[in-house]
Structures are given as structure tokens and as C-alpha cells.
Residue, then its C-alpha position, 0 to 999 in steps of 0.5 A: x517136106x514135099x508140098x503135102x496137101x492130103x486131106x484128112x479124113x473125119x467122120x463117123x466113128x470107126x476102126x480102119x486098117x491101112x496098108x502096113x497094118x497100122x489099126x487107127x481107132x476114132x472113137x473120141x468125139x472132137x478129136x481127129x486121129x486120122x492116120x496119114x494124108x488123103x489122095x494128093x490134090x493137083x498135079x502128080x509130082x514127076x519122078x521115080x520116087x513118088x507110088x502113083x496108087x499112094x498118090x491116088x488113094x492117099x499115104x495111111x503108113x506109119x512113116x515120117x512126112x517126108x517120105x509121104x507117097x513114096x514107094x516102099x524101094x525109094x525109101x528103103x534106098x533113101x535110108x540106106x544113104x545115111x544108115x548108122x554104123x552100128x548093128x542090133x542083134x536079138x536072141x530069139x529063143x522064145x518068141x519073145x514080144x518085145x523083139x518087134x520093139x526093139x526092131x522098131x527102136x532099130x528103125x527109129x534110130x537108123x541102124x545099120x541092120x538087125x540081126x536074130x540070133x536063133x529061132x528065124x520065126x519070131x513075133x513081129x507084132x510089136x514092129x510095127x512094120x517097121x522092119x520092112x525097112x530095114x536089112x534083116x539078117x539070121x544067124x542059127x547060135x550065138x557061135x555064127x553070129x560073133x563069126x560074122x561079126x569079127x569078120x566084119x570088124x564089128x564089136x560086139x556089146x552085150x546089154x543086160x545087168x549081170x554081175x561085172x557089167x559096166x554102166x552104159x552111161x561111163x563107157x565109150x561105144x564104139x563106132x563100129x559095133x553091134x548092140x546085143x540083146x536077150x530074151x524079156x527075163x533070161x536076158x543073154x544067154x550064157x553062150x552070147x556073154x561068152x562072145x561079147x567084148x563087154x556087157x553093159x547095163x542101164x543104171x537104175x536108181x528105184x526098187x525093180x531089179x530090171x527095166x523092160x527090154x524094150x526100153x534097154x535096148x532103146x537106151x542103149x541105141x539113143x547111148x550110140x546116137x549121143x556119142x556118135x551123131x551129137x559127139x557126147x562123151x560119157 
């Protein structure tokens, strides 16, 4: 925290748009939803750090308070110290919606980087920009992709219920590895598994055969996060 004193911002009902495309909606009465904090009061804080339009105008981003009226580079850089060892990578076949919420789970948990596998256009909606601040890399077929990784000495893991995958929660992930996810039904494609040392899946235990991408792919993150950051063994 950096001695935040920004002023929320009330009034009367309407819908706002801030700068990195968060839409804030303050249509209940009684109830305060304004988005970030207000123009900094007293004296500018020094360093290289701090955006003087953010200072003067106010932070309406969807970031965490401590990085409050930084620049987009400082925070990037901060980041950057402290990213995690492991990779994400997408297959983007069919410019699925979901991708954008893996990305954003990415961001959450501090990945290394995110790659997409296939079609380099895809729907970023669901990262809520999110992926700004982090390292994106394209690979045009599964082939290039594992190429990469083994080059880099990274394990790929494949996420997705098929016949012979392993629970996520019984198996040891690997420090240094990257997270492989499929298309919202299709799942990985045929190419992909054939690449990955493994193929996890997420156990259920109701009726649906299958959970949302989306949801997997933040599971098996917060799986890493567990055995790497808090030393919890399956």
C-alpha cells in the first residue's frame, strides 16, 4: 500500500468506462461500486514508478492496490521479479470465449507467460485485460509448440478428462512445466495429447460430464500454487 488517499466517486446513476476497459454499473441505490480511487490528494509521491496522468485523473483499473497510479511498465516490470515457473498454453482453434478466462486466471496466479497454440487472433474479452500484463507468445501447430517447450526444458501437461488421464489431485506437477488447455468441448486435440508427457483431469464427483474450461484451467494453476508456492503435496 502506498498511502492511497483517492476519493470515490458517487452520484447519480450511470454506466463509466475507465481506461483498460472495466464497465462499472451503479444502478443500485445505497450501494457504492465505484471502480478504483480518485485523483491523489497532497503532495506527488517521487519516483519513476508512480503515472502523473493516473495521479491527476485517478486509477479506475482493474489492478490490486498496491500497484495503484503505477505505470502500465513499472508494473509489468515489478511482475516480472517474482512470476512463477510455469507456462499456460491455449489451443485456439475456434475463437473460443473462454480463453480470455484462462488468461486472466494466468494473470491471477502469476504465470510465467501464456502462449496460444494456433489461430494468433483470439477472444480476449473474458481477459479482461489482464493480458497486458503479462508475456504472450504464439506458436502456429501443436508440433512448434512442444519444440519450444523441450527446448526450454519445460514439461508439458496436458488438462482434460480422457480415457487414461491421471487425477490432478494425486499427481506430483512439476516445477518447471506448462499447463495445456483445449477448446470449450473438443478439449485437446489429437495432435496436443500426442505431445504432452501427461494428461490430467479435474475429479468430479456430481451428474455433468465435464466442468468449464475456464474453471479447470484455474484449478489446475491454484493445483501448482499449492505444491510449489505453500509446499503441498498431493
Amino acid at each position: 500500500m502506498h498511502g492511497l488517499k483517492g476519493k470515490r466517486h458517487g452520484g447519480r446513476r450511470r454506466t463509466a468506462h475507465y481506461p483498460d476497459g472495466v464497465t462499472n454499473r451503479e444502478d443500485e441505490p445505497g450501494v457504492d461500486t465505484a471502480v478504483g480511487v480518485g485523483p491523489w490528494e497532497g503532495a506527488w509521491p517521487a519516483g519513476d514508478r508512480w503515472d502523473p496522468e493516473l495521479l491527476a485523473q485517478g486509477d479506475r483499473r482493474n489492478v490490486v492496490d498496491a500497484y495503484r497510479y503505477w505505470r502500465h511498465e513499472a508494473i509489468v516490470a515489478d511482475l516480472d521479479l517474482r512470476r512463477h515457473d510455469f507456462h499456460v498454453a491455449v489451443e485456439n482453434w475456434g475463437h473460443d470465449f473462454n480463453i480470455g478466462s484462462v488468461i486472466r486466471t494466468a494473470n491471477a496466479m502469476n504465470a510465467k507467460a501464456f502462449h496460444i497454440v494456433g489461430r494468433r487472433r483470439w477472444n480476449r474479452r473474458g481477459a479482461m485485460v489482464t493480458d497486458r500484463y503479462q508475456h504472450e507468445h504464439h506458436h502456429p501447430d501443436a508440433g512448434s509448440f512442444a519444440e519450444w517447450a523441450r527446448s526450454g526444458g519445460l514439461a508439458i501437461v496436458g488438462i482434460d478428462n480422457l480415457p487414461g488421464s491421471v487425477p490432478v489431485e494425486t499427481w506430483d506437477l512439476p516445477r518447471h512445466c506448462v499447463l495445456v488447455f483445449g477448446q470449450e468441448g473438443p478439449g485437446l486435440s489429437a495432435a496436443m495429447r500426442a505431445e504432452c508427457e501427461v494428461v490430467l483431469h479435474i475429479e468430479q464427483f456430481g451428474s455433468t460430464r465435464s466442468i468449464n474450461a475456464g474453471a479447470a484451467a484455474a484449478i489446475a494453476m491454484h493445483a501448482w500454487v499449492r505444491r510449489h508456492v505453500f509446499g503441498q503435496v498431493p
